[in-house]
RONU-926471 format. One record per residue (C-alpha): residue number from 1; x, y, z. Coordinates in nm, 3 decimals. Layout:
% RONU-926471
NUM/X/Y/Z
...
% end
This chain:
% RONU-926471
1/-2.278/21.284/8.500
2/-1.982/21.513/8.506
3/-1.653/21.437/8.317
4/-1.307/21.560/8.291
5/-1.290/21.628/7.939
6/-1.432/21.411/7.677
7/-1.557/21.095/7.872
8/-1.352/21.125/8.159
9/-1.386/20.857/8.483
10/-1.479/21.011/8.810
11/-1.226/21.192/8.995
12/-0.945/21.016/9.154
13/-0.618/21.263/9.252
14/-0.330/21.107/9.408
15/-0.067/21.344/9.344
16/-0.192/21.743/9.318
17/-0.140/21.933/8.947
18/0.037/22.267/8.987
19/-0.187/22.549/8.866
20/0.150/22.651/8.672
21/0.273/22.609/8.351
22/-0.013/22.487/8.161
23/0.234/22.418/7.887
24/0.621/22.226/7.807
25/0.795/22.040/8.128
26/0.570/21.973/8.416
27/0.703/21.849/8.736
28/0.560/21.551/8.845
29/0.458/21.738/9.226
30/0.427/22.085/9.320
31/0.324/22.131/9.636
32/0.101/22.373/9.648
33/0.316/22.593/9.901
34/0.524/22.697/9.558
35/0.229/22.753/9.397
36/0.091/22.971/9.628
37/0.431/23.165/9.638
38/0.410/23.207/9.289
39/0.042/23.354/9.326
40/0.110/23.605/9.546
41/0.438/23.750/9.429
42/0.451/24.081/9.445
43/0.410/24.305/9.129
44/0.507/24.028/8.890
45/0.143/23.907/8.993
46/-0.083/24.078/8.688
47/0.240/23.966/8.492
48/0.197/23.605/8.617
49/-0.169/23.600/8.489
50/-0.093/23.737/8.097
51/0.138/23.512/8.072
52/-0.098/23.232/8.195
53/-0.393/23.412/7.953
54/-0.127/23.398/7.666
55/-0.064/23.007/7.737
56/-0.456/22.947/7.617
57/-0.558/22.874/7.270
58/-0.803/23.044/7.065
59/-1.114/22.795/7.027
60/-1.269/22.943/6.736
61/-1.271/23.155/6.424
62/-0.991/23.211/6.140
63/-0.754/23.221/6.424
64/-0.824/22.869/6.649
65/-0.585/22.682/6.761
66/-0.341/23.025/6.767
67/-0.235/23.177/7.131
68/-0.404/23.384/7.328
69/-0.232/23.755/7.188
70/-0.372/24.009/7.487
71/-0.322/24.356/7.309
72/-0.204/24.623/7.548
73/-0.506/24.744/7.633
74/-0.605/24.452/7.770
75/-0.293/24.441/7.889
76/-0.350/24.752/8.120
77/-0.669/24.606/8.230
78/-0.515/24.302/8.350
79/-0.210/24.496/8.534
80/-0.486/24.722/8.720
81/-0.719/24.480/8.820
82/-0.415/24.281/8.940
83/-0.187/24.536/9.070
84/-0.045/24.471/9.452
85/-0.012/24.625/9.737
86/0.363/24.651/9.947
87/0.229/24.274/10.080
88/0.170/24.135/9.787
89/-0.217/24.137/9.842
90/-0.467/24.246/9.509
91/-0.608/24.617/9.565
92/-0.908/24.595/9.320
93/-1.184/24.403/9.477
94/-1.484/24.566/9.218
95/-1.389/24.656/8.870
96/-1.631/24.766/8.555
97/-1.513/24.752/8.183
98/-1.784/24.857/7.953
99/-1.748/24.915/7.600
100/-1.881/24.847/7.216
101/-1.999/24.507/7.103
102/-1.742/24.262/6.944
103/-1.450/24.352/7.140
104/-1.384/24.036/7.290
105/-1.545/24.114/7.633
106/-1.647/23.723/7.663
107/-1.319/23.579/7.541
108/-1.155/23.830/7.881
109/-1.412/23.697/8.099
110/-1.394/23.363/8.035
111/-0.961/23.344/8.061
112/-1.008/23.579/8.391
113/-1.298/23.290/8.479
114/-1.069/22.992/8.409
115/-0.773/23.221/8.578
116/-0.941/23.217/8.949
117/-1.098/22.841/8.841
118/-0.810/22.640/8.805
119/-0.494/22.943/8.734
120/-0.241/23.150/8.916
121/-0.595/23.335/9.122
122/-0.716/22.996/9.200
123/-0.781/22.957/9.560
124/-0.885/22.609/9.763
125/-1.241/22.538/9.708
126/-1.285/22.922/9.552
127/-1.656/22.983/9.374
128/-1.623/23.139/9.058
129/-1.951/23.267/8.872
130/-2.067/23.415/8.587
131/-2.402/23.602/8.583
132/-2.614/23.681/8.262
133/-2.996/23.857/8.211
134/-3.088/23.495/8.120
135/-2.928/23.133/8.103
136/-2.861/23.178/7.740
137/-2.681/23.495/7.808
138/-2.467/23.335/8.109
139/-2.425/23.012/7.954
140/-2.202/23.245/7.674
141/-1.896/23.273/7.879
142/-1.939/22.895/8.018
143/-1.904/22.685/7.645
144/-1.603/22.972/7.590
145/-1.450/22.846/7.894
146/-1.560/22.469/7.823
147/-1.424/22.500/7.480
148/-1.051/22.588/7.614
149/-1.057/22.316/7.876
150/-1.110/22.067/7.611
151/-0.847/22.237/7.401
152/-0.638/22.156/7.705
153/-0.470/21.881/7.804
154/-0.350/21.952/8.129
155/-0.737/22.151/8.215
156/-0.919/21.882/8.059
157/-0.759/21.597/8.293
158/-0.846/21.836/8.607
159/-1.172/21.981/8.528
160/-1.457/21.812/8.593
161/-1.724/21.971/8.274
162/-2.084/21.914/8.391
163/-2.270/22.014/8.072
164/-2.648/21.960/8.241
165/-2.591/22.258/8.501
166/-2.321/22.458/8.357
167/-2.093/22.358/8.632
168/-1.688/22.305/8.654
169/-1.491/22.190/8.915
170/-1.159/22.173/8.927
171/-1.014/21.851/9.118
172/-0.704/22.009/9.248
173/-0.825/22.325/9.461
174/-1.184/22.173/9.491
175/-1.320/22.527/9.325
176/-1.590/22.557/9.102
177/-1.784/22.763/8.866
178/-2.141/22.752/8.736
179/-2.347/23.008/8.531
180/-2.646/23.203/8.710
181/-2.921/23.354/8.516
182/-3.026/23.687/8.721
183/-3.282/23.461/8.920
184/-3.117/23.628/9.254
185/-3.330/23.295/9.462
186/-2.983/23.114/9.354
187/-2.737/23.348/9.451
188/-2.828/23.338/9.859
189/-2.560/23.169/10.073
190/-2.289/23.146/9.788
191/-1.954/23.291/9.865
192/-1.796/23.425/9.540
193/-1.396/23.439/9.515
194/-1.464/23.563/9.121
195/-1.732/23.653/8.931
196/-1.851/23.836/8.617
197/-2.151/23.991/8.556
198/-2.218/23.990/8.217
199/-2.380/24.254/8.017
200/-2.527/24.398/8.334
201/-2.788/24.682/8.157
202/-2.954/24.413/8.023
203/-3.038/24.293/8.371
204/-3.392/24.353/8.516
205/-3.299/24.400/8.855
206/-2.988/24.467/9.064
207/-3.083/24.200/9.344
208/-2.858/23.900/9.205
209/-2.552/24.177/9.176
210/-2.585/24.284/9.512
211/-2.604/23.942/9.666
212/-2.318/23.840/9.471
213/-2.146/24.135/9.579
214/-2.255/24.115/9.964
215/-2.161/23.717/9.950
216/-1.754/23.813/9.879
217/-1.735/23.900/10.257
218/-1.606/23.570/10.358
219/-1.317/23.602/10.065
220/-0.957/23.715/10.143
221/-0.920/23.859/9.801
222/-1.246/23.867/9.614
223/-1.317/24.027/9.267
224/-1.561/24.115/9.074
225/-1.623/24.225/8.741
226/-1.913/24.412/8.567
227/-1.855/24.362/8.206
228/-2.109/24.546/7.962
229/-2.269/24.810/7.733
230/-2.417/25.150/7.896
231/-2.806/25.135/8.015
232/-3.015/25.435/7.905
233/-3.180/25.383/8.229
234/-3.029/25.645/8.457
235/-3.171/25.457/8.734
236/-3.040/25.086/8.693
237/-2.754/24.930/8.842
238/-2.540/24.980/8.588
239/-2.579/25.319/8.505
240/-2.510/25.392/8.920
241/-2.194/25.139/8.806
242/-2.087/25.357/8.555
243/-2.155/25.736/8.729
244/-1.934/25.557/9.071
245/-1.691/25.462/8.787
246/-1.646/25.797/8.672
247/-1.595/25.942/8.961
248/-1.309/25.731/9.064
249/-1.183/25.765/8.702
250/-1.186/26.149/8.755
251/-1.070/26.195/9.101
252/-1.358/26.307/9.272
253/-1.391/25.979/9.500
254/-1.081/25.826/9.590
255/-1.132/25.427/9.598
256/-0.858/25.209/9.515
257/-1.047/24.900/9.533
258/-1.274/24.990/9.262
259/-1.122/24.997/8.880
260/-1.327/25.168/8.614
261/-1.209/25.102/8.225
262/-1.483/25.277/8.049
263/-1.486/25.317/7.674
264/-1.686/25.530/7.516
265/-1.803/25.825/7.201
266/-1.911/26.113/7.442
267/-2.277/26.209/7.367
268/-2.199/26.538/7.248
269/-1.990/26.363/6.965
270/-2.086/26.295/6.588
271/-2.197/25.937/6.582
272/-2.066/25.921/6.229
273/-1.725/26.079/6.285
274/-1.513/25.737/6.245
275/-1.199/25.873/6.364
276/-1.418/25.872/6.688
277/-1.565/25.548/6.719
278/-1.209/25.381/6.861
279/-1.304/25.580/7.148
280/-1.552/25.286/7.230
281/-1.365/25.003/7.067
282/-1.025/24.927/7.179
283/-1.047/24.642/6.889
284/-1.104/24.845/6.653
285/-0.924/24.792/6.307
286/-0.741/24.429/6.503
287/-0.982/24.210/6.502
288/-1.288/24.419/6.489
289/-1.382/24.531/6.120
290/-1.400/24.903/6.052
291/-1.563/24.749/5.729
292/-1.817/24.621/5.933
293/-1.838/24.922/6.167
294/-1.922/25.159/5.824
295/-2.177/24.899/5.710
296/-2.349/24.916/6.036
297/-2.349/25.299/6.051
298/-2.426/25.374/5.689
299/-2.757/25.143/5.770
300/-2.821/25.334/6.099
301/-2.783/25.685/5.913
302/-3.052/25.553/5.649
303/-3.291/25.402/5.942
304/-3.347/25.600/6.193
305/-3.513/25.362/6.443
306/-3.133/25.186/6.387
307/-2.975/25.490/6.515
308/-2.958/25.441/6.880
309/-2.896/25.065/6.818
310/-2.556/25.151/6.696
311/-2.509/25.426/6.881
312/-2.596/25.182/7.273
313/-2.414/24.878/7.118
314/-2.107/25.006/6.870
315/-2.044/25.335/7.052
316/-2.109/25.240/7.413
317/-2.337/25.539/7.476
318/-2.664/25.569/7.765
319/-2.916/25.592/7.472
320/-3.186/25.286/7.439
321/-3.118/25.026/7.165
322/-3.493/24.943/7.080
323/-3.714/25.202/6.885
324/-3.817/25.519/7.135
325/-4.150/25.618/7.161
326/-4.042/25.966/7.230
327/-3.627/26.077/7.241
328/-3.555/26.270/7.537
329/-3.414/26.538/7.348
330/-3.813/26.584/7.231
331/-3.954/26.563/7.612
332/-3.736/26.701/7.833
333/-3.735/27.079/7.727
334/-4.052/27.045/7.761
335/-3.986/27.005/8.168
336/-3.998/27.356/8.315
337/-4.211/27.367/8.620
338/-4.554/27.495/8.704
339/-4.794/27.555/8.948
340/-5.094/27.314/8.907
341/-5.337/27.569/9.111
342/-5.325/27.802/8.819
343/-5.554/27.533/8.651
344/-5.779/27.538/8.910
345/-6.148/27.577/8.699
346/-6.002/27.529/8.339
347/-6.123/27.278/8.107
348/-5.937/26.958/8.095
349/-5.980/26.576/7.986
350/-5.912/26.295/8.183
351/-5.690/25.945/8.159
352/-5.747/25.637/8.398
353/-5.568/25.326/8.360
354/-5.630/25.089/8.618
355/-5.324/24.827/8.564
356/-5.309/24.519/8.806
357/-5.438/24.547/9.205
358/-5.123/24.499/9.261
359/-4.943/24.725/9.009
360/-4.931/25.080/8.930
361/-5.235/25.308/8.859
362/-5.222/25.582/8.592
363/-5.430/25.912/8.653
364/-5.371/26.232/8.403
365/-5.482/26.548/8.334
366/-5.500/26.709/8.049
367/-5.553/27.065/8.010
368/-5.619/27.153/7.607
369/-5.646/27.535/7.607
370/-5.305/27.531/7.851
371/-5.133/27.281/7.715
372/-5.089/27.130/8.022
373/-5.006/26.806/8.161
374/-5.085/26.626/8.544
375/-5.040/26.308/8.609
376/-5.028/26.086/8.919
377/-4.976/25.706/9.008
378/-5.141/25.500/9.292
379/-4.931/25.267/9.457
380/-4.990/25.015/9.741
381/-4.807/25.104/10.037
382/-4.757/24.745/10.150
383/-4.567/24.708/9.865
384/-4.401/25.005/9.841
385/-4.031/24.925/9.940
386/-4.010/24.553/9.767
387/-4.192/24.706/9.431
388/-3.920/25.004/9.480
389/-3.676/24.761/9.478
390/-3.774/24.477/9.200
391/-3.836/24.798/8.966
392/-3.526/24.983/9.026
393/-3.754/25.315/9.142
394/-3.754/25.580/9.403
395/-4.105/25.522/9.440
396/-4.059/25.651/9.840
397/-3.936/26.008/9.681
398/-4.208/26.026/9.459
399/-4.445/25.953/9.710
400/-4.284/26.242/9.908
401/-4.309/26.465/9.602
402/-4.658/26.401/9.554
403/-4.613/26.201/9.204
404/-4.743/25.907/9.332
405/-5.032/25.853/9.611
406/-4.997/25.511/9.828
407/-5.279/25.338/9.962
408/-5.280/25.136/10.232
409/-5.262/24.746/10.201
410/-5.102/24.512/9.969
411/-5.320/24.638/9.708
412/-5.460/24.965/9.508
413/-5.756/25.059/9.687
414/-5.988/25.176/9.430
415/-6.202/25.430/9.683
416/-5.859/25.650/9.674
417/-5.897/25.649/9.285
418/-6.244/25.761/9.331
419/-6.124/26.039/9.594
420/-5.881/26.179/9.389
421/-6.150/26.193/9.127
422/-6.374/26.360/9.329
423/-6.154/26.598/9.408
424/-6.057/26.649/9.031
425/-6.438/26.687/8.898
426/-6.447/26.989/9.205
427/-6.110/27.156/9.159
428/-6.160/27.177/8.739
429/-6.374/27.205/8.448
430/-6.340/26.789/8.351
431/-6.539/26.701/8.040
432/-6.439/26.355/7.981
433/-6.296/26.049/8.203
434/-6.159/25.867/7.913
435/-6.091/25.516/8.115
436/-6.023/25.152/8.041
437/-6.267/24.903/8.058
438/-6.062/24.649/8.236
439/-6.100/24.664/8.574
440/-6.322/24.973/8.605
441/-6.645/24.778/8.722
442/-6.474/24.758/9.107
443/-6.434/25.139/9.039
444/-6.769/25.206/8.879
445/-6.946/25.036/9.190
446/-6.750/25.260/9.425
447/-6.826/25.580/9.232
448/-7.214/25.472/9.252
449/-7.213/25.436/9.609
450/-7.018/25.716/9.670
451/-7.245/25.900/9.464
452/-6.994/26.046/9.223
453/-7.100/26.162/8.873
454/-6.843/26.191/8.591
455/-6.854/26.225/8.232
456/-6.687/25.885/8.185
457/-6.583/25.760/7.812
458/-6.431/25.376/7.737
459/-6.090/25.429/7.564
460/-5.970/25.076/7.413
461/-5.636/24.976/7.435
462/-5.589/24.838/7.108
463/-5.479/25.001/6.788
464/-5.834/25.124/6.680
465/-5.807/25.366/7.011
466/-5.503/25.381/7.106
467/-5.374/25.474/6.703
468/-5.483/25.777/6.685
469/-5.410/25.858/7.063
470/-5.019/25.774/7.031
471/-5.011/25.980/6.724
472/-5.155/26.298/6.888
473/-4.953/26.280/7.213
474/-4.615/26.280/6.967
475/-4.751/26.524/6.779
476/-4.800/26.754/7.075
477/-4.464/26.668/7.181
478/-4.296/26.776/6.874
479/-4.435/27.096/6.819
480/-4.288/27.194/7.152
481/-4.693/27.198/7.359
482/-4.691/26.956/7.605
483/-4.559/27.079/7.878
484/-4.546/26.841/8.209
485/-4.342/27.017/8.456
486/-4.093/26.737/8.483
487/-4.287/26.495/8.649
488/-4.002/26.249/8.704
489/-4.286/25.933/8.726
490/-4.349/26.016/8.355
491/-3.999/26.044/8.286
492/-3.894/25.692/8.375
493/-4.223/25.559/8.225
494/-4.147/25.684/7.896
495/-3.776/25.559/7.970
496/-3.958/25.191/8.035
497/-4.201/25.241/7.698
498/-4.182/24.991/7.380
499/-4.407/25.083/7.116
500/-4.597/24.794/6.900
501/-4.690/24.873/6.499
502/-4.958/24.674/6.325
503/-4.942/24.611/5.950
504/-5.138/24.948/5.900
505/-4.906/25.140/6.065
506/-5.126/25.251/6.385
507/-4.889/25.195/6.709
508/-5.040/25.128/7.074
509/-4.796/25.126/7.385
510/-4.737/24.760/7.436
511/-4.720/24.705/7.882
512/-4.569/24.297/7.802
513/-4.317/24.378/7.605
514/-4.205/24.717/7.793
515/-3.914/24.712/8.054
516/-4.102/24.845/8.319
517/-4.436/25.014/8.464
518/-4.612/25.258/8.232
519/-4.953/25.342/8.346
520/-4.967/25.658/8.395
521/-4.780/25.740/8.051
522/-5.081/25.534/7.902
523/-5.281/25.743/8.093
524/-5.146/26.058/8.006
525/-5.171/25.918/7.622
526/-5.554/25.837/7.687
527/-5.657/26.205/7.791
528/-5.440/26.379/7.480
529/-5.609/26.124/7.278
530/-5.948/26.190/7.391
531/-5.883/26.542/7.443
532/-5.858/26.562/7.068
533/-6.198/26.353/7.028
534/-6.362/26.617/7.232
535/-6.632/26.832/7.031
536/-6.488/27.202/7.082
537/-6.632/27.416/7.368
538/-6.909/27.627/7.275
539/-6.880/27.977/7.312
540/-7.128/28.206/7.432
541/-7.272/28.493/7.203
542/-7.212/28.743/7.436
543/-6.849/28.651/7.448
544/-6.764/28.632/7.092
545/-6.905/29.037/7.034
546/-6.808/29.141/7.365
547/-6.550/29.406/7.352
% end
């Protein structure tokens, strides 16, 4: 049952509460004519709401029970995102502040949460959200908000706290709030006046940002907020967020509604250069600890898999924050273009992994003496344009660009696997089909009817096989000879990759725990691997004395 406050009764308002002052004389009505007034006034409006931030108490840590003390950066934030027009009427409608961990990000959102709930922003019956990866994540910025309404006298008599769902209502403007996990089935048909989206490149897809984007229509003066770290994924929606951003930041696309704060060490920087790292953390030395900040670097120099941790989450740099499989420093020099007919009739080894009928399919190629790589994926065309959108890929380009081959229906149609392998065993020397054994009876029942013969060998998935296959593809890459072309398919894959270590040591690539598709990198993988299982070619007599 909901309650204002600790054990409140059920909601009975006779006379309205005035949004403002949440603190010292109150007048008994406002009407909320004045209030309004007050809302809208001009440029004293981003003053109106510091001064109503700076009213709240701290709720935890050496400092609760203190003020509210917005430092000026914050400070500038506020007076952007708040700034009027010569009407009186907010500019920003979209803003994005992304920066290091421990910089008070959740503390901002919830005061800016609680300032369009029940503050100087709050409109009648206004829906204010905050969205999170998961209900752990949103329900962050909702207990930080709880905790300050029950710190409050004046917001714990008019907000109704609904612990069960996350919810809060405020009696007086009949607006509310609840936390949404990025399940984007519960964001259809709201109508957001505020929200914050909350650590958005942790987010698996962009659909619940859009829709709460796309629901603001219906607002006067809607805002939203993207509040988070950098994404390594160049593709997701935050990385799009941040390039936009920067753009507007620089001058190159004029758009006053939009207001980028981005903090950041640029990637061309030493990650261990201190004097640096305020660049990403406005706190820094106030109430985040440079102490702290050296402990976690001097660990990150000594690990290396800790590295890009610190560097994603303390310097607010595009680099991933688990352990890479492969850095793209490694891989991408290794990207210059070629022209696959020049294979035509050399010796080569290949990968199939079969994924899901519903999924990806991974085909490579692996030419030994070349040091060559080909790879393709097979795609259903039915599901092309909801799978492009669900994975955050430009499947419909790659199609185009011949990375991927769609066929038709809702799922992989196994004959074009056996086509393309047809055409494979005809166009080159191939000496081994190293393939998985899930899933390839459908495919080995195909290939008997169609009468196709092919030197097939079963390639595990587990450590025993796939061991010694992950170490020679990284070996390959290191010393500078495996050269794919720049297959962009293979990029993102190895962008999606998490690698899995058993107590031995031996690592396999791990599909349930990676953050998106990677069959055809595991195919790719399986051909090096076997490639390097392959007996060597014999060479004729002849050739070895000819001169």
């Amino acid at each position: 049952m909901g309650r204002r406050g600790p054990g409140a009764k059920p909601v009975h308002v006779e006379k309205p509460l005035s949004a403002l002052p949440l603190f010292g004389e109150q007048p008994a009505v406002i009407k909320k004519k004045a209030t309004t007034k007050r809302r809208l006034k001009g440029g004293k409006r981003a003053q109106v709401v510091i001064d109503w931030i700076e009213d709240l108490p701290i709720t935890s840590g050496m400092h609760a029970g203190r003020k509210f003390k917005l430092r000026q950066w914050q400070k500038d934030i506020i007076r952007a995102l708040y700034a009027t027009d010569e009407k009186g009427r907010r500019i920003v409608r979209q803003a994005l502040i992304s920066m290091g961990r421990k910089n008070g990000k959740s503390a901002l959102a919830a005061a800016l949460a609680l300032v369009h709930l029940c503050g100087p922003e709050a409109e009648p019956r206004g829906q204010v959200f905050s969205a999170a990866a998961d209900r752990n994540q949103a329900g962050l910025i909702y207990r930080e908000m709880k905790a300050i309404i029950e710190a409050v006298p004046e917001l714990s008599r008019r907000v109704i706290v609904r612990d069960f769902s996350k919810t809060l209502e405020d009696a007086e403007t009949g607006s509310t709030y609840a936390a949404l996990s990025s399940d984007a089935r519960k964001a259809h048909g709201l109508s957001p006046s505020f929200y914050i989206a909350d650590e958005l490149a942790q987010w698996p897809n962009r659909e619940l940002l859009d829709n709460l984007a796309t629901g603001t229509g219906a607002r006067a003066e809607p805002l939203g907020i993207v509040i988070s770290t950098q994404s390594a994924d160049p593709l997701s929606a935050m990385s799009e967020m941040v390039s936009y951003g920067e753009k507007v930041r620089d001058g190159v696309i004029e758009d006053p509604t939009f207001s980028p704060h981005i903090f950041t060490v640029p990637m061309d920087a030493d990650p261990w250069d201190e004097s640096l790292w305020h660049l990403a953390n406005p706190a820094l030395g106030d109430f985040l600890s440079v102490e702290q900040m050296r402990t976690t670097a001097a660990q990150a120099q000594r690990i290396p898999a800790r590295e890009s941790v610190f560097r994603n989450l303390h310097l607010n740099q595009p680099v991933e924050a688990d352990e890479r499989f492969i850095h793209p420093r490694d891989w991408d020099p290794l990207g210059e273009p070629f022209d696959p007919a020049e294979l035509r009739g050399r010796r080569c080894i290949a990968g199939l992994d079969l994924g899901s009928a519903a999924d990806l399919c991974g085909l490579a190629l692996w030419f030994p003496d070349d040091d060559r790589l080909l790879v393709w994926g097979f795609i259903p065309d039915g599901q092309l344009f909801v799978k492009e959108k669900t994975d955050l890929a430009p499947y419909t380009l790659w199609c185009g660009q011949g990375f991927l081959i769609p066929t038709p229906g809702r799922a992989i149609h196994k004959s074009w696997v056996a086509e393309k392998l047809r055409e494979i065993a005809q166009d080159y020397d191939l000496q081994a089909v190293a393939f998985d054994r899930w899933g390839f009876k459908d495919l080995e029942v195909i290939l008997d009817a169609e009468g196709i013969v092919l030197p097939l060998t079963p390639h595990g998935q587990g450590f025993k096989d796939m061991g010694p296959s992950v170490e020679e593809f990284e070996r390959l890459v290191l010393d500078g000879r495996l050269h794919h072309g720049g297959n962009p398919l293979l990029r993102w894959c190895l962008s999606n990759v998490t690698v899995t270590t058993d107590p031995a040591g031996a690592r396999k690539l791990d599909k349930a725990r990676s953050r998106g598709r990677i069959d055809p990198l595991i195919a790719a993988v399986m051909a090096v691997g076997q490639a390097s299982r392959q007996p060597a070619p014999v060479v004729p007599f002849f050739e070895v004395f000819s001169f």
